[in-house]
N, C-alpha and C positions, 0 to 999 in steps of 0.2 A: 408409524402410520402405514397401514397396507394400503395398496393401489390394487384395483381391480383393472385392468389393460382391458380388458372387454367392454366397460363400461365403457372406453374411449377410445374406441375402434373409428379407425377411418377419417380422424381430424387431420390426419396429414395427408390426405390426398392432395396432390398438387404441388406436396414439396420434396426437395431433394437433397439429399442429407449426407453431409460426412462422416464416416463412421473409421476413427483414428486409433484402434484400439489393434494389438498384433495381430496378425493373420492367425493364430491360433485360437485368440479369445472371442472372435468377429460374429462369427455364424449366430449365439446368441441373439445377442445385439440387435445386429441385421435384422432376424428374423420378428422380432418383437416392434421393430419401426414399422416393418414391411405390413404386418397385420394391419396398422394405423392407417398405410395408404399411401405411406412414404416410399419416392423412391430412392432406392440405398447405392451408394458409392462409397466402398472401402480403399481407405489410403491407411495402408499399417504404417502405425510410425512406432511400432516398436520390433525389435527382431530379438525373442527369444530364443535363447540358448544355454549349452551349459556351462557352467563357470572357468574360470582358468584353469584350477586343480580342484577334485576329492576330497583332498587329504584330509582337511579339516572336518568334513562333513562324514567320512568315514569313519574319522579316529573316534569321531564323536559317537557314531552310531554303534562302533566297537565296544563303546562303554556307557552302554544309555542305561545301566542299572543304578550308573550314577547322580541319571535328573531323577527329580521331583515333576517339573512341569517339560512340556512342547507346547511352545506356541509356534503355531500358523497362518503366514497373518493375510494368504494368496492361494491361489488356487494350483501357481506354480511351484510355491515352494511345496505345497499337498503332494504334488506330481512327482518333481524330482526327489524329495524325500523317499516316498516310498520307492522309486526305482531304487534309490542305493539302497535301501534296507533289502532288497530283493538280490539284489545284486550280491550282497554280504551272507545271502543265504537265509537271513530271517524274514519273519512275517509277524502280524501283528501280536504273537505271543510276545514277541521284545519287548511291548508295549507296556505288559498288561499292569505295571507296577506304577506305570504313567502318567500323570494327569495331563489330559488337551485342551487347548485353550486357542481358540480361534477366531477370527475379526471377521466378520462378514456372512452373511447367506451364503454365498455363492462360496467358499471356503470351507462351509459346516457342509454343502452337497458333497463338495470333491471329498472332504472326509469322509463322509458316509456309502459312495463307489469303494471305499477301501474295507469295507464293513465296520464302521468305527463311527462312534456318537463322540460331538467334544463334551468336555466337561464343563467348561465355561466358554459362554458366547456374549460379550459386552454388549448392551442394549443399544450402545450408537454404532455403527460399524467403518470406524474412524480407532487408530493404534488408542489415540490420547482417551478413547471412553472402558479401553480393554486395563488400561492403569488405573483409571478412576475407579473401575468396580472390582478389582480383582478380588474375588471371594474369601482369598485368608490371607494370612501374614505373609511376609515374602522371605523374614528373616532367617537364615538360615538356607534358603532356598535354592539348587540348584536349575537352573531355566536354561532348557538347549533353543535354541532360536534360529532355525534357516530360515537364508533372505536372498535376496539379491546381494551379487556381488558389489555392485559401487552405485551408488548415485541415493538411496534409501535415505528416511529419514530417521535420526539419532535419537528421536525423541524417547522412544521407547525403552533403548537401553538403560539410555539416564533416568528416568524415571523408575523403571522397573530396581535398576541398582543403588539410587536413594533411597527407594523402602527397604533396602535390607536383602536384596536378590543378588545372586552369582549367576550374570549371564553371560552364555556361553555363545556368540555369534559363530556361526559359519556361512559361504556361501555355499545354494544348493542349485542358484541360475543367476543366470545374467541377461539385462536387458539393453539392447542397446538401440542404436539410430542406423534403418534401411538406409544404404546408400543412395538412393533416390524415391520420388514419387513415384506411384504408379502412374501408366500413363491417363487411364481414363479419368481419375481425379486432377492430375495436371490438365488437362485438356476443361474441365471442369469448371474449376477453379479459376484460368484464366480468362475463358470467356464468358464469367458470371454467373454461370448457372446453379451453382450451389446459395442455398437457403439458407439450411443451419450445420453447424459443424459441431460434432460433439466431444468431449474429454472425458473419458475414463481418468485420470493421474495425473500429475504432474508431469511427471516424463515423457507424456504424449504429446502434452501442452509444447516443451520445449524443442522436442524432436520434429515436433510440423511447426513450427517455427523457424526452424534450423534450414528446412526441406524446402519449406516456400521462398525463404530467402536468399536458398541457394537455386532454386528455379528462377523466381525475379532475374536475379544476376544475368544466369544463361540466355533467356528469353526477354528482357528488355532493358536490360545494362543498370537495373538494378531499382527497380518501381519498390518503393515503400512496400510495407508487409501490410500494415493495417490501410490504406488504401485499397488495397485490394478486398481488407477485410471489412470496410463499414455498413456497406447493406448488407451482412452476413449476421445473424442468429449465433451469437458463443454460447453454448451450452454445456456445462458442469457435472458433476455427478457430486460432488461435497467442498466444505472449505478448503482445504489444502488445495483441491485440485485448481478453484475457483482464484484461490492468492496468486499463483503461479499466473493464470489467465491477467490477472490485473495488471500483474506485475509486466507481463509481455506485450499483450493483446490489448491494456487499458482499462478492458471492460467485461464484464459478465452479462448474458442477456437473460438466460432461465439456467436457477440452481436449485439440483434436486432435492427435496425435503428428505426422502429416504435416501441414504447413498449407497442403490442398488440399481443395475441396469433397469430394471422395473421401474424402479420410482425416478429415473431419469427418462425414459421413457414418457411416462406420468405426465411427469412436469412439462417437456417439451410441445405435446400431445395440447394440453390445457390451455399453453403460451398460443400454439396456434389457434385454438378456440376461440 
C-alpha cells in the first residue's frame, strides 16, 4: 500500500512525539512527523558503530567472486559494506558478477547513492517475506550476508540454509544501547508531556526500555516503566517490532500497514484523525 504524507499533512498538530530511532537514522523520521504538525523529540536509543573486527567482512569481500547473491537487509549494512569495499581498493566492478537482494525501500535508496539497482526486493519489507519470494533455487548457492554484529534475528539464515543456501554471515556494524537519555526527552517523559512514542526495531523497543528504567531508578527510586507509559500512544513500524513492544510495553496502540517510515508516519497521522 503506498501512503501519500500530503494527503495527511497537519493531523499531528498538538502533538509531541518520540522519535527512538539512532541519531544517524532520525532526521528522516523527524522530518516527515514535523510536516504533520508534530512536535518532534529525539531520544536515540540506538548507537551505531563499527563492529569488533573486519576481518570477516574483508576476507569476505577479498573473495566475493565467490558469492552468487548479497543480501542487504539495512541501510547500515549498505553503508559499512561499501566503505570496506572502498577501503580494499574496489568499487562496484567487484560487483558485477553479483546478484542483490535487499529488504526494504529505504535499503534499495542507500543502494542506489552507490549507483547500483537490487536484483530482488521482497514485496513485504520484513527478512521472513525476502525468503518466502526468493526468485530462484538457493541450492547450490553461495550468499554473503553483512549485519549487525549481535542481537539480529536468525530467522533468515535458517531459512535461507534449509532451501539449499551457503550463507556466509559477517559483521559489517554494530548496534548497541546510549548510555543515557537525552536530557530533553528525559525531561519529557517524566513530566508527561509526550503523546506518542515511535519504534523503528526491536532493539529500539528494548533499549528505551533499558533507558527509562534505568532513569526511573535515578529519579524516583524506581516508578514502574509502563506507568509512566499508559497515556502514551505505542507506535510500531511492523510485527517483529510490535512482538517485542507486547512483549515489554504489554501493548501496541498504531501498527504500520507498510513497514516504512512513510507508512508509519501514515498510520500514526490517521490514529490521530
Amino acid at each position: 500500500m503506498e501512503y501519500n504524507v500530503e494527503e495527511l499533512k497537519q493531523n499531528l498538530i498538538g502533538k509531541t512525539i518520540l522519535v527512538t530511532r539512532a541519531v544517524e537514522q532520525s532526521s528522516q523520521f523527524s522530518e516527515l512527523l514535523a510536516k504533520e504538525g508534530a512536535t518532534v523529540i529525539e531520544m536515540p536509543a540506538l548507537a551505531i558503530t563499527a563492529p569488533s573486527s573486519w576481518v570477516g567482512l574483508d576476507n569476505a569481500i577479498a573473495s566475493l567472486t565467490d558469492f552468487h547473491w548479497l543480501i542487504l537487509t539495512s541501510s547500515n549494512a549498505v553503508d559499512y559494506f561499501f566503505s570496506r569495499l572502498l577501503a580494499q581498493g574496489k568499487d562496484n566492478c567487484a560487483l558485477t558478477d553479483i546478484k542483490i537482494a535487499v529488504v526494504g525501500k529505504k535499503t534499495a535508496t542507500s543502494l542506489k547513492q552507490h549507483n547500483l539497482e537490487p536484483d530482488f526486493i521482497p514485496p513485504n519489507f520484513v527478512a521472513d517475506s525476502l525468503v518466502e519470494n526468493f526468485p530462484e533455487s538457493l541450492t547450490n548457492k553461495k550468499i554473503l550476508f553483512p549485519r549487525v554484529e549481535t542481537g539480529g534475528r536468525d530467522i533468515l539464515v535458517k531459512e535461507l540454509t534449509a532451501r539449499g543456501g551457503e550463507v556466509v554471515e559477517v559483521a559489517a556494524y554494530e548496534s548497541g544501547c546510549p548510555d543515557f537519555i537525552s536530557p530533553p526527552a528525559r525531561e519529557a517523559l517524566l513530566a508527561g508531556k509526550i503523546d506518542i512514542i515511535t519504534f523503528a526495531s526491536s532493539k529500539t523497543v528494548k533499549n528505551f526500555y533499558h533507558l527509562l528504567e534505568k532513569a526511573l531508578t535515578e529519579e524516583t527510586g524506581g516508578m514502574d516503566v509502563n506507568s509512566i507509559l499508559k497515556e502514551i500512544c505505542i507506535a510500531s513500524i511492523g510485527p517483529q517490532t510490535s512482538k517485542t513492544c507486547y512483549e515489554l510495553l504489554g501493548r501496541v496502540d498504531v501498527e504500520a500497514q507498510e513497514y516504512t517510515l512513510p507508512g508509519l508516519t501514515s498510520a500514526i497521522a490517521q490514529w490521530a484523525r
